[in-house]
C-alpha positions as CSV (number, residue, x, y, z in Angstrom):
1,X,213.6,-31.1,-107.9
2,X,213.1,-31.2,-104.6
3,X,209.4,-31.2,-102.5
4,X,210.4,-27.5,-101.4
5,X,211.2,-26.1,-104.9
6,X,208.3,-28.1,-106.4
7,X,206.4,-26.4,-103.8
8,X,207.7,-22.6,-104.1
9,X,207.4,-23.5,-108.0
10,X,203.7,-24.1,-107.9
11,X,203.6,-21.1,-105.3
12,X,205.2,-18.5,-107.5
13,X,203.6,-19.6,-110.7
14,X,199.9,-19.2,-109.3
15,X,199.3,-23.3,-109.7
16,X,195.9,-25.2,-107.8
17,X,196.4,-28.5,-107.4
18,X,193.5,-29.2,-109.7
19,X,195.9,-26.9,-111.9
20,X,198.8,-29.6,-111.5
21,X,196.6,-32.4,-112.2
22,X,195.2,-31.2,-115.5
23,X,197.8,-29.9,-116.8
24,X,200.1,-32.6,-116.2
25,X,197.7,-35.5,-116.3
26,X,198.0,-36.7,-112.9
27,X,195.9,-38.4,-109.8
28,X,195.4,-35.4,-106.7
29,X,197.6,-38.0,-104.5
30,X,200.4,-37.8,-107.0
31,X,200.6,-33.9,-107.1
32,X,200.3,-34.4,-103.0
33,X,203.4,-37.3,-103.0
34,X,205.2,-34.9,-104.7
35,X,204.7,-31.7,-102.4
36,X,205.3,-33.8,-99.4
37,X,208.5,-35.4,-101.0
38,X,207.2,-38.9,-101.0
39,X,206.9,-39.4,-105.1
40,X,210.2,-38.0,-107.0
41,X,209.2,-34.9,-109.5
42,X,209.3,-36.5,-112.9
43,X,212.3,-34.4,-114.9
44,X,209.8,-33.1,-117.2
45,X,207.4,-31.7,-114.5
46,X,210.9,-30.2,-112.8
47,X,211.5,-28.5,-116.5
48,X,208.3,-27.5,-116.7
49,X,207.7,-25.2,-113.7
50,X,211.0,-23.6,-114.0
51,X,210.3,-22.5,-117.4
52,X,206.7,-21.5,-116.7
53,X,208.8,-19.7,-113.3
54,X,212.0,-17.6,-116.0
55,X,209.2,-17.0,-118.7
56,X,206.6,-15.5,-116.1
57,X,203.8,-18.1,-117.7
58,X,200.6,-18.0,-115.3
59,X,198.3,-20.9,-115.0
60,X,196.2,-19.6,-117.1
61,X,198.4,-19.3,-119.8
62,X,199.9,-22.3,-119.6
63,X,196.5,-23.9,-120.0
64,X,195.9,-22.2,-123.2
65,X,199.4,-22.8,-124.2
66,X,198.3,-26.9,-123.4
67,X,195.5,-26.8,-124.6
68,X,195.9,-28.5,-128.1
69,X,198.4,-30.5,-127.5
70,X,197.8,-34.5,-127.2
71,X,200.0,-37.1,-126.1
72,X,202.0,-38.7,-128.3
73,X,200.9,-42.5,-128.2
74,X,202.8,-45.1,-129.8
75,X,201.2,-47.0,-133.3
């Protein structure tokens, strides 16, 4: 994904940067490298905002959505 799609992807779905960082667990200068095309959009971010973008899923629903779910950490 490219810093303009990431960009029109966080547009369209309603996302705040403290939105990105939360819900994808990372620093504010992360979410900024990837906006200004500095950091590469991790495939799973890219996935992520396209299906919150086809299923119509709002920030706040994706944080619900999120909400339970912990990362998986290995034994």
């Amino acid at each position: 994904m490219k810093a303009s799609e990431y960009k029109a992807a966080v547009a369209v779905t309603g996302l705040r940067a403290a939105d990105i960082e939360k819900l994808f667990e990372v620093a504010p200068s992360i979410h900024r490298g990837w906006a200004a095309g500095t950091e590469a959009v991790p495939a799973a971010v890219s996935l992520s905002l396209l299906l919150m973008l086809v299923t119509n899923t709002n920030a706040r629903q994706a944080e619900l959505l999120t909400s339970d779910i912990r990362p998986i950490r290995a034994a």
